[in-house]
C-alpha positions as CSV (number, residue, x, y, z in Angstrom):
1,X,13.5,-44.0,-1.6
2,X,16.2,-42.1,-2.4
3,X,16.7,-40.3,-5.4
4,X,20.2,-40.7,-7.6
5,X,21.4,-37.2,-7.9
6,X,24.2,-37.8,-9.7
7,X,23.4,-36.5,-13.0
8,X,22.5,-32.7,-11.5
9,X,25.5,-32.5,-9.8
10,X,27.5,-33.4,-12.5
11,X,25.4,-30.9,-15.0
12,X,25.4,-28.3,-12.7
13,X,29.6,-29.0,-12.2
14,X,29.8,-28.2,-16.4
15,X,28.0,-25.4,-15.8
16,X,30.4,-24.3,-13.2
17,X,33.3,-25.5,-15.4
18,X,31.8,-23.4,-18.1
19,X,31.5,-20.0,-16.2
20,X,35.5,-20.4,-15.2
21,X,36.1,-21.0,-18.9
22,X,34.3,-17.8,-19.8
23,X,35.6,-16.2,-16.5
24,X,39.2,-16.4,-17.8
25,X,38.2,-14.9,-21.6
26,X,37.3,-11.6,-19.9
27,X,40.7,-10.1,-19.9
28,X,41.3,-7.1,-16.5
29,X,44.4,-5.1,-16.3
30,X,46.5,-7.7,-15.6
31,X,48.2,-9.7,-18.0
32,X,47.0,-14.1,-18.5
33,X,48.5,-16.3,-20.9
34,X,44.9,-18.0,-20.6
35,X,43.8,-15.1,-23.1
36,X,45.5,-16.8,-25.7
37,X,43.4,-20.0,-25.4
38,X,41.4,-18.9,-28.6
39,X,44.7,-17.7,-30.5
40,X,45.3,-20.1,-33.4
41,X,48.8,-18.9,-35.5
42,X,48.6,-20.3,-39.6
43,X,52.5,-21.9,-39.9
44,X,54.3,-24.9,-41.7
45,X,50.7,-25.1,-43.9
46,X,48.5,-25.8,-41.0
47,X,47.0,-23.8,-37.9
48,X,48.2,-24.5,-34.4
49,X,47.6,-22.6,-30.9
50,X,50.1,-20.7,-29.7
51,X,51.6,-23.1,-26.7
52,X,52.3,-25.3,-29.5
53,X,54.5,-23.6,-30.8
54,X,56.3,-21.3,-28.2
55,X,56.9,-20.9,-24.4
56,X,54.4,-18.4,-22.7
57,X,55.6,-16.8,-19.7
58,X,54.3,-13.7,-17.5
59,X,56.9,-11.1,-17.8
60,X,55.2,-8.1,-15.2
61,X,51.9,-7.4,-14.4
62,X,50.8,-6.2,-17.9
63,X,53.4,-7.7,-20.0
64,X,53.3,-11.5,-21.1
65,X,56.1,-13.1,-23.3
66,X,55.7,-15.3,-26.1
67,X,59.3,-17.2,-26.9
68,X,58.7,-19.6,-29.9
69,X,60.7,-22.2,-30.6
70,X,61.5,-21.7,-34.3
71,X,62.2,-17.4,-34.3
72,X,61.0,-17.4,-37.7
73,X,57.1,-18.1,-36.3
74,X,57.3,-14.6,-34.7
75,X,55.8,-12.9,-37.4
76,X,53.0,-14.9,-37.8
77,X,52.3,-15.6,-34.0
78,X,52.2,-11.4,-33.9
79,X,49.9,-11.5,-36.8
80,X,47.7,-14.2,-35.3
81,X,47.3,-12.0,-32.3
82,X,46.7,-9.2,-33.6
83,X,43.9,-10.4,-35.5
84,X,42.2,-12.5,-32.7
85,X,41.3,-8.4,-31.8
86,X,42.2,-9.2,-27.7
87,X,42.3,-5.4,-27.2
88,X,46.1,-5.6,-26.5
89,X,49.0,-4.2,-28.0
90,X,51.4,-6.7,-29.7
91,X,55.7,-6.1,-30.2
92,X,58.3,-8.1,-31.2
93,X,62.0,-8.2,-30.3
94,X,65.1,-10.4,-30.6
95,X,63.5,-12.9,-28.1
96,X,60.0,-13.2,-29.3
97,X,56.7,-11.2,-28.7
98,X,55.7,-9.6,-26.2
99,X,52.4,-8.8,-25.6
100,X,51.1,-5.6,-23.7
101,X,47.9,-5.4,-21.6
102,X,46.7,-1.5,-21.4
103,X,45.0,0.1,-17.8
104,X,42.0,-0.5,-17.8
105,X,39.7,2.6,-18.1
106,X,36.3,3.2,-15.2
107,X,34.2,2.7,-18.8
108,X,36.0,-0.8,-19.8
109,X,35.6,-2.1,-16.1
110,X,32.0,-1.7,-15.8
111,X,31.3,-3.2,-18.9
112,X,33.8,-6.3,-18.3
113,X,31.5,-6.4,-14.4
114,X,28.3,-6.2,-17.0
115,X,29.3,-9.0,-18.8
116,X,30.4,-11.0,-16.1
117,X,26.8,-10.8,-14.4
118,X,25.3,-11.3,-17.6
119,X,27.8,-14.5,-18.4
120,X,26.5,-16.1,-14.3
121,X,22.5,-15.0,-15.2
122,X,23.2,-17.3,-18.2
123,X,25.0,-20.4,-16.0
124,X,22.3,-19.7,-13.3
125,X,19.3,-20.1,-16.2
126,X,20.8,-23.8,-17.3
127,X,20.8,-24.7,-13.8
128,X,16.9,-23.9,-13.4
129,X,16.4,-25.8,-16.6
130,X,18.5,-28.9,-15.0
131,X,16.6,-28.3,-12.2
132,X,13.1,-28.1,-13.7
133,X,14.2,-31.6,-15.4
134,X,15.0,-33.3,-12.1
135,X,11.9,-31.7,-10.2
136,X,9.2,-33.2,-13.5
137,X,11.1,-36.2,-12.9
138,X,10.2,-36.6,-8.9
139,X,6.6,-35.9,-9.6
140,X,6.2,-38.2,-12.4
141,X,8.0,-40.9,-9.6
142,X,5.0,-40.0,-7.1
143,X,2.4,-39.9,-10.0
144,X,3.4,-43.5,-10.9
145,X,3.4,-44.4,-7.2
146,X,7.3,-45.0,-7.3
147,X,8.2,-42.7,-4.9
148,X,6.3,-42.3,-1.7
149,X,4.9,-38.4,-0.8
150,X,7.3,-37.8,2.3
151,X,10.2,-39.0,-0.2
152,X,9.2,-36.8,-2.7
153,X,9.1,-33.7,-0.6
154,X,12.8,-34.6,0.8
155,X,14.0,-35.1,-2.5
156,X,12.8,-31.9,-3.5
157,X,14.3,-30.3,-0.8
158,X,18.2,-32.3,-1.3
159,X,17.5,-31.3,-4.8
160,X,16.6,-27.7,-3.8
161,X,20.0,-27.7,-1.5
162,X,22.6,-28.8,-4.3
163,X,21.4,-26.2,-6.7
164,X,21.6,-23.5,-4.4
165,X,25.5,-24.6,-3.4
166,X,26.1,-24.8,-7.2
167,X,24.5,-21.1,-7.3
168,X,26.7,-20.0,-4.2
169,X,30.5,-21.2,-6.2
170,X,28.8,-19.5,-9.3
171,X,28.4,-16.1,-7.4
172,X,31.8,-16.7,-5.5
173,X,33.5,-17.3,-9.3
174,X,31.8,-13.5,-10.1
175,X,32.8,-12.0,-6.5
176,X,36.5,-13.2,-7.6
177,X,36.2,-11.9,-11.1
178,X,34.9,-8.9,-10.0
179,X,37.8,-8.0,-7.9
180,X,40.1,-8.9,-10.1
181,X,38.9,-6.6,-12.5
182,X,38.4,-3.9,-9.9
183,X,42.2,-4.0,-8.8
């Protein structure tokens, strides 16, 4: 009998979905307009993100522009991300704001790498507990006499295979982060 793994696979691909997210949060040396995800700017009485309300656009490696729409929202979209605290230095001009990403210092990199392997021990812990779920699940199948032994130990081992390939992207998501924040 075969055993629907659908529902690991799918947990193990938010876990996945997850790391990127917090992946992209961890700002290197070179500048991401993804860094402003978070960035919410108080205007017309309400708050909005930032790509609601301006163009964002890579001007060099460690420079990103911010071009809003109305030029009066300048102001408060340099306010908004200088208090989000993103460790960056903040100007404005006649365009817009631009928004300036410092070198990175040997310190600040090892601690970013720290975190990173901190941020994939987390994703790899939610996928043993996925995993745990699935595996109590098989061997209350054989208990009940729903799953045959021979089944059971194939299942175990399919199940054993797709977390280990989720593991493997996880680990190839830090290699890539890693190098990023190594160059």
């Amino acid at each position: 009998m075969a055993y629907d793994f659908k529902k690991l696979k799918e947990n193990i691909k938010g876990v996945e979905e997850w790391l990127k997210k917090e992946y992209s949060g961890l700002r290197t040396g070179i500048a991401s307009p993804s860094i402003l995800d978070g960035v919410v700017v108080e205007v017309y009485g309400s708050r909005m993100p930032i790509n609601q309300l301006a163009n964002i656009g890579i001007e060099d490696a460690r420079v990103i522009r911010i071009t809003p729409w109305d030029k009066s929202q300048a102001k408060a979209i340099e306010k908004a991300i200088t208090l989000a605290n993103l460790n960056v230095s903040v100007g404005i001009d006649d365009k817009g704001v631009r928004i300036f990403f410092p070198e990175l210092t040997g310190e600040r990199r090892t601690l970013l790498i720290k975190t990173a392997k901190t941020k994939l021990e987390d994703a790899k812990v939610n996928i043993r507990g996925f995993r745990d779920e699935v595996l109590k699940d098989i061997e209350d199948k054989k208990k009940k006499g729903e799953m045959p032994e021979d089944d059971m130990f194939r299942n175990k081992a399919e199940m054993q295979k797709i977390v280990d390939e989720g593991n493997l992207a996880m680990e190839s998501l830090l290699d890539k982060k890693e190098k990023e924040i190594n160059s």
